[in-house]
C-alpha positions as a Markdown table, in Angstrom:
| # | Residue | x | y | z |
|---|---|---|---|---|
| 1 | Unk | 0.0 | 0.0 | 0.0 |
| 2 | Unk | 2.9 | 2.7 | 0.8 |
| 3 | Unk | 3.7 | 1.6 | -2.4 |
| 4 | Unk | 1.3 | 2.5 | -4.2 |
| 5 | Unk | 0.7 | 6.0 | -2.2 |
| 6 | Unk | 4.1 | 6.7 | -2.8 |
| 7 | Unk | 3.6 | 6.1 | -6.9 |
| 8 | Unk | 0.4 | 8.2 | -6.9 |
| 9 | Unk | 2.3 | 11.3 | -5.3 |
| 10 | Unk | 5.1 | 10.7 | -7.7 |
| 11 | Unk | 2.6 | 10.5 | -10.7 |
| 12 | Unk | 0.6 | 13.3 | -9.0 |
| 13 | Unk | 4.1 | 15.2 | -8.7 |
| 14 | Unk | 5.6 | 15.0 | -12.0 |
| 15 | Unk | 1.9 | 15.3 | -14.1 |
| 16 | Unk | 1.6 | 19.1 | -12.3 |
| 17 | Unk | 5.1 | 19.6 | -13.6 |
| 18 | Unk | 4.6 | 18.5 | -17.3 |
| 19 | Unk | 1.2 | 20.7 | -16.9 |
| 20 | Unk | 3.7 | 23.9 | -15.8 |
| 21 | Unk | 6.0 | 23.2 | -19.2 |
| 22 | Unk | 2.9 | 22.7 | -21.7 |
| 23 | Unk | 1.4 | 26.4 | -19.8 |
| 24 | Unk | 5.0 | 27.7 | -20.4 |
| 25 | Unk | 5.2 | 26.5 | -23.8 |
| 26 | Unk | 1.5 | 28.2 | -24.2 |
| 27 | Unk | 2.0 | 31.1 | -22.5 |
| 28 | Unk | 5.4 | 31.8 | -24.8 |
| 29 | Unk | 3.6 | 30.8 | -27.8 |
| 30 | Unk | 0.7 | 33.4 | -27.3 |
| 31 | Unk | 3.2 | 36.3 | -26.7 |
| 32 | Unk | 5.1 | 35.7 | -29.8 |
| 33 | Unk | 1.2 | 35.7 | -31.9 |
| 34 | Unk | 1.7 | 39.6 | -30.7 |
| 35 | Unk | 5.1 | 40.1 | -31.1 |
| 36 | Unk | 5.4 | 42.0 | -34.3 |
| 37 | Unk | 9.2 | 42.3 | -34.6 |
| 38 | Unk | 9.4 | 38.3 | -34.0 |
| 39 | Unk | 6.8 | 38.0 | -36.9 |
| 40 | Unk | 8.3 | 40.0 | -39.1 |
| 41 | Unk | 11.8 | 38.6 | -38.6 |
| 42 | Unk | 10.0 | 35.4 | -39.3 |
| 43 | Unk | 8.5 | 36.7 | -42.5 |
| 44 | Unk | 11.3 | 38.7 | -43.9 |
| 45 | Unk | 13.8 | 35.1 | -43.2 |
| 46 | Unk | 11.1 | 34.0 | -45.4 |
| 47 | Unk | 12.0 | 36.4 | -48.3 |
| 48 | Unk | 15.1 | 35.9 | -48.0 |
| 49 | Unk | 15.3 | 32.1 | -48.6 |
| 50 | Unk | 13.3 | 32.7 | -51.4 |
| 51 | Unk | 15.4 | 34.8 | -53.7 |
| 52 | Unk | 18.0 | 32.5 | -52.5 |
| 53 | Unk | 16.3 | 29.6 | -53.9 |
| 54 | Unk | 15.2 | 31.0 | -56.9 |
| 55 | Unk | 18.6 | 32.1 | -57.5 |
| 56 | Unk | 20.0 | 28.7 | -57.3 |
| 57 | Unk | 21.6 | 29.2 | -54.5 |
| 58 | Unk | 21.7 | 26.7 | -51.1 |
| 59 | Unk | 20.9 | 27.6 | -47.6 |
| 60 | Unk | 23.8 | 26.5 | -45.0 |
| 61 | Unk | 22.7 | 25.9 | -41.2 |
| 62 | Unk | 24.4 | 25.2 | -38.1 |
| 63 | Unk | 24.2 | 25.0 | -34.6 |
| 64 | Unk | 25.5 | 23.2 | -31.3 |
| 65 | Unk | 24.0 | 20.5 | -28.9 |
| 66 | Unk | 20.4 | 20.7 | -29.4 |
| 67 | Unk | 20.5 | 23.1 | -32.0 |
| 68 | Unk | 22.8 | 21.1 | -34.1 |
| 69 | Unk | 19.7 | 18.2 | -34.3 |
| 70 | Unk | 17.0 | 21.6 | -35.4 |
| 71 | Unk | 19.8 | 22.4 | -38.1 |
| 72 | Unk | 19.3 | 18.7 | -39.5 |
| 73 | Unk | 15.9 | 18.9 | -38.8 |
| 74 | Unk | 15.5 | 22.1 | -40.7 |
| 75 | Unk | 17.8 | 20.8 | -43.9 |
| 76 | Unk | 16.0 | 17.7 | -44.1 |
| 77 | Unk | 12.7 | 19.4 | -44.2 |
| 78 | Unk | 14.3 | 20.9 | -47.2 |
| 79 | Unk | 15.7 | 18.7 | -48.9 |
| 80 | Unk | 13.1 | 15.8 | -48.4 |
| 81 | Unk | 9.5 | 18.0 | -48.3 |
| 82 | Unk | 7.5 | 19.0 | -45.4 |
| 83 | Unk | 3.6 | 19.2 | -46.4 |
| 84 | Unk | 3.6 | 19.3 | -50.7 |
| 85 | Unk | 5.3 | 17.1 | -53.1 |
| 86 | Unk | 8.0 | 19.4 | -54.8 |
| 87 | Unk | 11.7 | 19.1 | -55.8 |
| 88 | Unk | 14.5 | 19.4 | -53.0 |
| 89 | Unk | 15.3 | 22.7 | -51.9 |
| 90 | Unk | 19.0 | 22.5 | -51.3 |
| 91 | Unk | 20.4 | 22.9 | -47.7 |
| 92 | Unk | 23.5 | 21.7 | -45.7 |
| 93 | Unk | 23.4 | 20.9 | -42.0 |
| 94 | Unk | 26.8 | 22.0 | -41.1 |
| 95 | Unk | 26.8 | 19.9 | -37.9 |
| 96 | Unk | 26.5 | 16.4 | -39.5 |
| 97 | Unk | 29.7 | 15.5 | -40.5 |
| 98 | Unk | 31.7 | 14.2 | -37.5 |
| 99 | Unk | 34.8 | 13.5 | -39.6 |
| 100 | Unk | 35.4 | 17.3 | -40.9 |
| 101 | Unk | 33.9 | 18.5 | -37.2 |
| 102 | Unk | 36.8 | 16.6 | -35.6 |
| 103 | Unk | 39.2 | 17.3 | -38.1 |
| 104 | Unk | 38.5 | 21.3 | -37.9 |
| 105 | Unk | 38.2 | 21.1 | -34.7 |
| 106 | Unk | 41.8 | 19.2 | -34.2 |
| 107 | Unk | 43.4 | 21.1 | -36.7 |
| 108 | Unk | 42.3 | 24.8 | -36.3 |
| 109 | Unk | 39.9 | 24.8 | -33.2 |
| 110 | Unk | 36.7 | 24.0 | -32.2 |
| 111 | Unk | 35.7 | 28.0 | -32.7 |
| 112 | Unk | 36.4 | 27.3 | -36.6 |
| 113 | Unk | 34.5 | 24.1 | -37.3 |
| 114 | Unk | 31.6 | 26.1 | -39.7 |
| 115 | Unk | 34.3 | 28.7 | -40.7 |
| 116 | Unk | 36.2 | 26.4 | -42.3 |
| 117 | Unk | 33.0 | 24.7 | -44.0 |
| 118 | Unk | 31.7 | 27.5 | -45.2 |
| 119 | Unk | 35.2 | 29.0 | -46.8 |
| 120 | Unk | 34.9 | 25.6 | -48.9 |
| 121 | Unk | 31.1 | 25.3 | -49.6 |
| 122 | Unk | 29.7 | 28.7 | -49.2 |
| 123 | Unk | 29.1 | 31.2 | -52.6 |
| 124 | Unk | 27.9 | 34.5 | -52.7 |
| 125 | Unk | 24.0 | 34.8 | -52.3 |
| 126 | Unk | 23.6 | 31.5 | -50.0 |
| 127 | Unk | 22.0 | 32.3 | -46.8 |
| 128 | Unk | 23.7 | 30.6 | -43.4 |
| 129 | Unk | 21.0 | 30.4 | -40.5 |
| 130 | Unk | 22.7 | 29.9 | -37.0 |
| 131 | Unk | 20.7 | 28.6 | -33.9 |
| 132 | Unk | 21.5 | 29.4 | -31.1 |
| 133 | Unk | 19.7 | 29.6 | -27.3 |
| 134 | Unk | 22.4 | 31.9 | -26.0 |
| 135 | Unk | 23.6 | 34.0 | -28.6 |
| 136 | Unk | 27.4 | 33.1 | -27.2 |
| 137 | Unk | 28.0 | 30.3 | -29.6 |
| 138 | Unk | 31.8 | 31.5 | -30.9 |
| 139 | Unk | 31.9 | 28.9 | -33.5 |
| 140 | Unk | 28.3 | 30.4 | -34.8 |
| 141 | Unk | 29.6 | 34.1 | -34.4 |
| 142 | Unk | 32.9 | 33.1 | -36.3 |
| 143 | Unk | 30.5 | 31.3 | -38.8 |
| 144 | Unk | 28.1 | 34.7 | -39.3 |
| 145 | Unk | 31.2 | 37.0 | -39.6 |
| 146 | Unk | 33.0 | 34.8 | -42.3 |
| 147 | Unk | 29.5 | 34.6 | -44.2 |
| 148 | Unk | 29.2 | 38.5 | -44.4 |
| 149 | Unk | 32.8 | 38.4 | -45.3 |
| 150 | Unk | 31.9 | 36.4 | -48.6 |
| 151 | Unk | 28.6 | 38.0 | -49.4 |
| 152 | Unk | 26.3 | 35.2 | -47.4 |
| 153 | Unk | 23.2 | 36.5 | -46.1 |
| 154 | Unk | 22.8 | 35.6 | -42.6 |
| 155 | Unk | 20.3 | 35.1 | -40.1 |
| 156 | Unk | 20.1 | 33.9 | -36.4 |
| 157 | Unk | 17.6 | 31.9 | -34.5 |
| 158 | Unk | 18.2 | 32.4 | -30.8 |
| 159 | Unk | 16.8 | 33.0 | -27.4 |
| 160 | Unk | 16.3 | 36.7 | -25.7 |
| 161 | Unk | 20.1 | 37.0 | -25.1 |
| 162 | Unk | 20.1 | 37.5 | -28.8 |
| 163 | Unk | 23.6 | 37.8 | -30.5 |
| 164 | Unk | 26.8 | 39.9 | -29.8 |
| 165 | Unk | 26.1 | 43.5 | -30.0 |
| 166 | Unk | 27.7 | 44.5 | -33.2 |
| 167 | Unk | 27.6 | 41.4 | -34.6 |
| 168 | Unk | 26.0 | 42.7 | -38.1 |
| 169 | Unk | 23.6 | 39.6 | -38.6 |
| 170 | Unk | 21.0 | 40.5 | -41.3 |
| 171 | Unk | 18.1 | 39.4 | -39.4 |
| 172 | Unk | 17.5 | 38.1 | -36.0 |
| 173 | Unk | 14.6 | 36.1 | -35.8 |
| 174 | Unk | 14.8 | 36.5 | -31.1 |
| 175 | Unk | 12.4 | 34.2 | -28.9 |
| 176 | Unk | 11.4 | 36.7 | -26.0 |
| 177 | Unk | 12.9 | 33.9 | -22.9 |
| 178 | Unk | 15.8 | 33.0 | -21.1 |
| 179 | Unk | 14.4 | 29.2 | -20.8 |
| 180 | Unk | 16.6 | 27.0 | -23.0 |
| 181 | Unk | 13.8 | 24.3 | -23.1 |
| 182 | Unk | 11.2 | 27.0 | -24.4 |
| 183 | Unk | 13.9 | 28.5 | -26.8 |
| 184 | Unk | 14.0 | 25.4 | -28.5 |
| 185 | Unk | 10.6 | 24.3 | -28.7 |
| 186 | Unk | 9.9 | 28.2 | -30.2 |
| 187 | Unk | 12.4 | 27.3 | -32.5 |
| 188 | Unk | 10.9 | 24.3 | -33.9 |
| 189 | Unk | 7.4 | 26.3 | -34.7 |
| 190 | Unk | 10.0 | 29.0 | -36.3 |
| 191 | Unk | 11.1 | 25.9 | -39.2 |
| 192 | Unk | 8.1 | 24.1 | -39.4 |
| 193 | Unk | 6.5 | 27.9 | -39.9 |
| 194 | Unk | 9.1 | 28.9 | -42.6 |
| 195 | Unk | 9.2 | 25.5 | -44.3 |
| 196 | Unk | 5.3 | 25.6 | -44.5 |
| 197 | Unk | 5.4 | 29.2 | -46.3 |
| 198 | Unk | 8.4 | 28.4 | -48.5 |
| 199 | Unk | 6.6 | 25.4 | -49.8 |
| 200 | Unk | 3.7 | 27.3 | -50.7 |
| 201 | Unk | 5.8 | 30.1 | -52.6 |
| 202 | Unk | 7.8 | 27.9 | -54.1 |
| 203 | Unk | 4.9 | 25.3 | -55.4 |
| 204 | Unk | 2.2 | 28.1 | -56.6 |
């Protein structure tokens, strides 16, 4: 019997706490539906992968940890499809390949791992997207400065730390919380949200 009373305030316990994170998550979401400048980051990303794609050009992503699985996730929405049957729209996770991570890494420094791949796969007119929760990622602020250094547009998903001051990125698309667990699940509406609208201005 204790048992069982002790399972029942443990299951008691921990369904209050996943109600708390699904209200977070809610409570997050409905403050970016007002957030204008988060929108229209959103939208103008949007526009900006466009003219990329219709220029034949290829979107590079990257990010660490958590964010280095939502820039695989986001690539192969791309390439594969999302909702509608279409061609591949071409995008490179940069976070994939363990043997050029460890080799960059080894070689130059772990601070130049998405430098060094986008000095060798990056052209003029790609677009390089860095997540990031904290905005602190040095590797990620190495890659954004090298990418405006070879005519890459380049814009940042991150958390309400945003990005250096200074930094220069062309649009910063900023979830409005210091919660890394609410960062991230923002960030996954944020790709499933552009994926959805490129698809339909792509396939129309």
């Amino acid at each position: 019997m204790t048992e069982h009373v002790d399972y029942m305030n443990s299951f008691t316990e921990y369904k209050e706490s996943i109600r708390g994170d699904i209200i977070a998550l809610s409570d997050l979401l409905l403050q970016l539906a007002k957030d204008w400048d988060f929108i229209s980051a959103v939208k103008e990303t949007c526009d900006v992968l466009e003219k990329c794609i219709r220029g034949g050009n290829k979107i590079l992503i990257a990010g660490n940890g958590g964010s280095a699985a939502d820039s695989q996730h986001f690539a192969s929405e791309l390439m594969s499809r999302f909702l509608i049957e279409r061609g591949p729209i071409r995008a490179i996770a940069l976070s994939t390949d363990t043997s050029i991570l460890t080799a960059v890494g080894n070689d130059y420094g772990f601070d130049q791992i998405f430098v060094r791949q986008l000095e060798g796969l990056g052209d003029p007119g790609d677009v390089f997207i860095a997540i990031t929760t904290s905005g602190k990622s040095r590797n990620l602020i190495n890659g954004i400065k090298q990418s405006i250094k070879m005519g890459i547009r380049t814009v940042a998903l991150c958390g309400e730390a945003g990005v250096e001051q200074g930094l220069g990125c062309d649009t910063v698309i900023k979830v409005t919380t210091h919660e890394v667990p609410r960062i991230q699940e923002a960030h996954s509406l944020v790709i499933h949200s552009i994926c959805c609208e490129l698809e339909q201005r792509i396939c129309r």
